[in-house]
C-alpha positions in Angstrom: 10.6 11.1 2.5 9.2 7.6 2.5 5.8 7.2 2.1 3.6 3.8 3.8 0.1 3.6 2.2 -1.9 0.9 3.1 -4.8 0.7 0.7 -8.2 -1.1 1.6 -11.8 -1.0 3.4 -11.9 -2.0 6.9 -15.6 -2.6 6.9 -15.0 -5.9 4.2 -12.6 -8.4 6.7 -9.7 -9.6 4.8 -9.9 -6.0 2.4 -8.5 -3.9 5.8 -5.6 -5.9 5.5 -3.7 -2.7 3.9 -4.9 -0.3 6.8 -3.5 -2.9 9.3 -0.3 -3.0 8.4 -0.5 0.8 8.9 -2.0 0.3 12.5 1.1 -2.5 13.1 3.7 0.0 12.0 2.5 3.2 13.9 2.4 1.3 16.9 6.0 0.3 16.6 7.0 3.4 15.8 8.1 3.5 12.0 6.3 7.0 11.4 9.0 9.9 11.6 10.7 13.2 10.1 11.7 10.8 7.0 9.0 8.2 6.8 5.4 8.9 6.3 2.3 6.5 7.3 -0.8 6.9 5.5 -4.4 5.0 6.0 -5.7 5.8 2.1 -8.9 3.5 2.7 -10.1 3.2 -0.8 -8.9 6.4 -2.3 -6.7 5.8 -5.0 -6.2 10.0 -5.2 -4.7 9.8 -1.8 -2.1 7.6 -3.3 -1.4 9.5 -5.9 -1.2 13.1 -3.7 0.7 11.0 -0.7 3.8 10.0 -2.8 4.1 13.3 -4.7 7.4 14.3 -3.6 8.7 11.4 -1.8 11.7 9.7 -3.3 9.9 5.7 -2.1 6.7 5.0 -2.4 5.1 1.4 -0.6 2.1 0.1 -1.1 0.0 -2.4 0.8 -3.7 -4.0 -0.1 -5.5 -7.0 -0.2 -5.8 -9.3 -3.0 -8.0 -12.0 -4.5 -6.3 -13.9 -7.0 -7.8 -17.6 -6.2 -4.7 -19.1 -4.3 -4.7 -19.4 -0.2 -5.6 -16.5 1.9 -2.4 -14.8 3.7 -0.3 -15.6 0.5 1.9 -12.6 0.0 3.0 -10.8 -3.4 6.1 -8.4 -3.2 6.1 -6.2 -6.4 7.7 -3.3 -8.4 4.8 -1.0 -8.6 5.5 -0.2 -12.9 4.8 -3.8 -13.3 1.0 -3.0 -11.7 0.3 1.1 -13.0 -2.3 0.8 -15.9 -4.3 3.8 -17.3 -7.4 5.2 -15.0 -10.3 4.5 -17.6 -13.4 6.9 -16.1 -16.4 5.1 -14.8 -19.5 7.1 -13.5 -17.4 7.8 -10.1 -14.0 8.2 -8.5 -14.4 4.8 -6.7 -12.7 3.1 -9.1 -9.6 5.3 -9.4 -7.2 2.8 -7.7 -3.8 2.8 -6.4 -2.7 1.1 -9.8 -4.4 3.7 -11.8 -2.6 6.6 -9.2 0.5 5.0 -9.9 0.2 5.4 -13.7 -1.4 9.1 -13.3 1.0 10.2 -10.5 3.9 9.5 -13.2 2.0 11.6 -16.2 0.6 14.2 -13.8 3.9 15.1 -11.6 7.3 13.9 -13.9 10.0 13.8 -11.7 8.2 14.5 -8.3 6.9 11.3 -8.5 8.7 8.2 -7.0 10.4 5.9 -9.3 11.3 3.7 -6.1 7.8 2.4 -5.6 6.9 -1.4 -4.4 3.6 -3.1 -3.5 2.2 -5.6 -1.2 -0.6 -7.6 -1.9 -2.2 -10.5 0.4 -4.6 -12.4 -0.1 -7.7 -11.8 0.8 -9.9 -14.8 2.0 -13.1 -13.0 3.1 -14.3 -10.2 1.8 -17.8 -9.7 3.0 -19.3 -7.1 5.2 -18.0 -7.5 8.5 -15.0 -6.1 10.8 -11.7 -8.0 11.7 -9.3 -9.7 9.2 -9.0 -13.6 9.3 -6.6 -15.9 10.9 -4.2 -16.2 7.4 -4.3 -12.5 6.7 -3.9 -11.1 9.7 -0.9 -13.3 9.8 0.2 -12.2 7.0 -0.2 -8.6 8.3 2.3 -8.9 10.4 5.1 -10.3 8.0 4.9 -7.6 5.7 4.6 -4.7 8.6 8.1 -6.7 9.1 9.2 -6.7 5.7 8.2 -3.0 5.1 10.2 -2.3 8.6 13.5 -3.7 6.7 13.0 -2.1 3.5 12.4 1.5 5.1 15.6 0.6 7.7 17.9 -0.3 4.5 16.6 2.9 2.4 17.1 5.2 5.4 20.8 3.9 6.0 22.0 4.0 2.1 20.7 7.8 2.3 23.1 8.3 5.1 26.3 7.2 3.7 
């Protein structure tokens, strides 16, 4: 199984970029018997609980790093786990805390295969729909993430 988990709050613009690409690759049809699409909001436990299991594990969320919005990161997800350090609620249990936890917690039924998408974000204030740039962006990496699950799914096969 491949698990898709876009990560990300509608309700802030540019931080639904993560549950768009999800939207973009349901509609064309990625989600099947082998490949798993999940809308994890902000909920860094459903990261954690959605790739238990799965052999690849892809991430998707917004950024806000300072450089131009719809700018697009592709990285191995052990270069972005860090340690969960407990704040007065679960909110801030994160996908990059999951990723760290999901390793100690579950061992070897936790992907080693994972990688993450980050785009930046531009606007991030109350408000629905993503801007021009990220939205953009959206679409690449739904296209992107359509590849890498095509070539994972074919190298099982042979």
């Amino acid at each position: 199984m491949i698990a898709v988990v876009g990560c990300g709050n509608l309700n802030r613009q540019d931080d639904g970029a993560g549950p768009e690409v999800i939207r973009v690759l349901r509609a064309a049809g990625l989600e099947g018997p082998d490949v798993k699409l999940l809308d994890a909001g902000t909920d860094g436990m459903a990261v954690m609980f959605a790739a238990r299991g799965c052999r690849s594990l892809i991430l998707i969320d917004a950024a806000r790093s300072g450089v131009e919005a719809g700018a697009i990161y592709e990285a191995p997800g052990h270069e972005l786990a860090r340690p969960y350090y407990p704040g007065l609620n679960l909110h801030d249990f994160r996908w990059d805390a999951a990723l760290h936890a999901g390793r100690h917690i579950f061992g070897a039924a936790f992907p080693d295969d994972v990688t993450v998408f980050l785009i930046e974000a531009g606007q991030l204030d109350l408000g629905l729909g993503l801007s021009v740039p990220v939205a953009k962006a959206t679409l690449v990496v739904a296209q992107r993430i359509g590849e890498i699950v095509a070539d994972r799914l074919a190298a099982e096969q042979r």
